[in-house]
Backbone as numpy.savetxt, mean C-alpha at the origin, in Angstrom:
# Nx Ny Nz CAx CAy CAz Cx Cy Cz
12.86 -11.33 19.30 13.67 -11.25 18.11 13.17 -10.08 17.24
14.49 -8.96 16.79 13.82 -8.10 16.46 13.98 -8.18 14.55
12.60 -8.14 13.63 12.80 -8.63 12.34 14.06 -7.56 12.12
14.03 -6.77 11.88 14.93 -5.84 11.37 16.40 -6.26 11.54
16.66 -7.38 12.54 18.25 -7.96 12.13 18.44 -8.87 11.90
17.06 -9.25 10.97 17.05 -10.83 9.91 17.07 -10.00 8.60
17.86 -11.28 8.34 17.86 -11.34 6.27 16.40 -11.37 5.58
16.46 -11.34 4.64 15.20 -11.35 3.94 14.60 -12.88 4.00
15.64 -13.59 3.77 15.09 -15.26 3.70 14.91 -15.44 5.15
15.57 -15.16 6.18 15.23 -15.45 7.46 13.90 -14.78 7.72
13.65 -13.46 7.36 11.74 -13.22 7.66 11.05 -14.23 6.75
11.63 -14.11 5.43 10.53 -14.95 4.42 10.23 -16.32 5.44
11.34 -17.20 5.82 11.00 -18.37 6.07 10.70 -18.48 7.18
10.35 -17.41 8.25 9.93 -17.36 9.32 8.06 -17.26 8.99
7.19 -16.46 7.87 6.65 -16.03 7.53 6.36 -14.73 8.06
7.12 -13.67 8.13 7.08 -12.35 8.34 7.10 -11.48 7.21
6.10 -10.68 6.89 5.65 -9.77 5.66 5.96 -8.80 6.02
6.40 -8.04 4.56 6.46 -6.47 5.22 4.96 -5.37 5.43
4.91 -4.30 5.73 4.44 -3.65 5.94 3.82 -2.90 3.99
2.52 -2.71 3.95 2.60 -2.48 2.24 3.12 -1.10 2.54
4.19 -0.67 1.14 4.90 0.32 1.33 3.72 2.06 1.05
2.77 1.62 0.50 2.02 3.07 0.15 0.61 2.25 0.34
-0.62 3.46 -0.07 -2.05 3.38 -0.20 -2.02 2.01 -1.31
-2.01 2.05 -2.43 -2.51 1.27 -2.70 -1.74 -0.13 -2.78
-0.92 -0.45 -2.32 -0.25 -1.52 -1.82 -1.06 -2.44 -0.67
-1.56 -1.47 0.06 -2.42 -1.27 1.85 -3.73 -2.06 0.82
-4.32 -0.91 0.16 -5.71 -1.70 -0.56 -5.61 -2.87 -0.98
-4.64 -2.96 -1.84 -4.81 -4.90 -2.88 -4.60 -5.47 -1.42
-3.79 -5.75 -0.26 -4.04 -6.56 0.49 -5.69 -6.10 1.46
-5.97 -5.28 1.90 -7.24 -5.10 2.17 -8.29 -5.89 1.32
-8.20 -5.70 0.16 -9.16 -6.20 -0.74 -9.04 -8.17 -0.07
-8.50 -8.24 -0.51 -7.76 -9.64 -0.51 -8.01 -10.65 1.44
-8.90 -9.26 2.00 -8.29 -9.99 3.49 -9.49 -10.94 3.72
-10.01 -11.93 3.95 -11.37 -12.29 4.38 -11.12 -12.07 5.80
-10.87 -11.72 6.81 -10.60 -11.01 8.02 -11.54 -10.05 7.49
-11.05 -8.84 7.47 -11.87 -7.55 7.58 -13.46 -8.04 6.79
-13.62 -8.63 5.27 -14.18 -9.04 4.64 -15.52 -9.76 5.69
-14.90 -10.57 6.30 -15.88 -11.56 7.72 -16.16 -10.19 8.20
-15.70 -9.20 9.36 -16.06 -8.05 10.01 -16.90 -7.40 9.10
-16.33 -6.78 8.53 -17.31 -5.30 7.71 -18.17 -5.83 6.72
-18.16 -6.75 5.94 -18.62 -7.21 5.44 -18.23 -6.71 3.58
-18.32 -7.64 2.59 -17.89 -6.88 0.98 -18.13 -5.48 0.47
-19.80 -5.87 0.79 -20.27 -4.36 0.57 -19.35 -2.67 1.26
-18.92 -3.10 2.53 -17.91 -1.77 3.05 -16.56 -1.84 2.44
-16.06 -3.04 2.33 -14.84 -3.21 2.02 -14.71 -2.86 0.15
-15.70 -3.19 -0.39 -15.62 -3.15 -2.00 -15.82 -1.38 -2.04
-16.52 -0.62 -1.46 -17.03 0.93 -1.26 -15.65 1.43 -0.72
-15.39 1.20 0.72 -14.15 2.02 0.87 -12.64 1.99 0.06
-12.47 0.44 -0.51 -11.72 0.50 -1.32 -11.65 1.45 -2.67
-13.02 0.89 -3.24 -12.94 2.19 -4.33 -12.72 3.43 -3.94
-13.42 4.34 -3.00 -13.11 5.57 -3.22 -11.99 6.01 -2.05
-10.90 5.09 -1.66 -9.45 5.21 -1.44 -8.37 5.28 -2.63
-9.29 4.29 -3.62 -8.31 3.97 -4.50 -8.20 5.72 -5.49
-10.10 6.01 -5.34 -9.80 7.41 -6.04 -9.01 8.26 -5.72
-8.96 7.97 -4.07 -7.84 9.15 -3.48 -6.31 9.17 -4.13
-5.91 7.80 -4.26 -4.62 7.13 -4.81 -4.14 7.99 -6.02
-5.05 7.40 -6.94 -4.94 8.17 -8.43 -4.90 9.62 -8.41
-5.57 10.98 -7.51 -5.57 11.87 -7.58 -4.11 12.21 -6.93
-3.80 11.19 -6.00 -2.24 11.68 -5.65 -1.30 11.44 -6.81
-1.40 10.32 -7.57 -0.86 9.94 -8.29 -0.39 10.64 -9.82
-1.52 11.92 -9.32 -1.33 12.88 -10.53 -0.40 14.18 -10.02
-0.34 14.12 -8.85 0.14 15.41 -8.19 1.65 15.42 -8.18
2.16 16.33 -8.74 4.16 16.43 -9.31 4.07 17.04 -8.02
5.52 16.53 -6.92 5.63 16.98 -5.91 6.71 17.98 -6.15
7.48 18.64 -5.40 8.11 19.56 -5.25 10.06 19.10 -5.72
10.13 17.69 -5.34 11.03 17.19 -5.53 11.14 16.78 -7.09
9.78 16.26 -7.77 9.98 16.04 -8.69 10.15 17.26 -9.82
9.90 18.46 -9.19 9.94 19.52 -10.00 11.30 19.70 -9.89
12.33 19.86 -9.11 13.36 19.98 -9.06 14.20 19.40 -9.46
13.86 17.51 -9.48 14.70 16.66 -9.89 14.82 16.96 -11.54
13.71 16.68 -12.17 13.67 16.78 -13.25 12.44 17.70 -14.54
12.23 19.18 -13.52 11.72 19.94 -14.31 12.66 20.80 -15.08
14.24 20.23 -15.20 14.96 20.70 -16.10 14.92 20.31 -17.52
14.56 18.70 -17.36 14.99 17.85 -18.72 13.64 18.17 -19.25
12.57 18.35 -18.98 11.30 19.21 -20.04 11.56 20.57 -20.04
């Protein structure tokens, strides 16, 4: 059965999640996994999270090319 030609309530109540849509979507569930948490242990998981998350924010500052176009008129 392929999810993609279920409804949303048919994955929900199947329990099928989506995929997190960006980086830090990916992290809060990383953070959150005791899976990886059991493997790597807090100490890797609390370290690589932070300085992913720094990566996040530095993207998060970066105006892409689209956004210059979309709306580097209205400033």
């Amino acid at each position: 059965m392929d999810p993609g030609y279920l409804s949303e309530e048919e994955r929900k109540s199947l329990g099928i999640k989506p995929y997190p849509r960006n980086l830090f979507e990916a992290l809060k569930e990383l953070e959150k996994s005791s899976f990886f948490r059991n493997v790597f242990g807090d100490e890797l998981i609390d370290e690589y999270v932070k300085m992913k998350m720094h990566d996040w924010n530095e993207y998060m500052m970066y105006v892409t090319d689209w956004e210059l176009e979309k709306y580097g008129d209205i400033f």
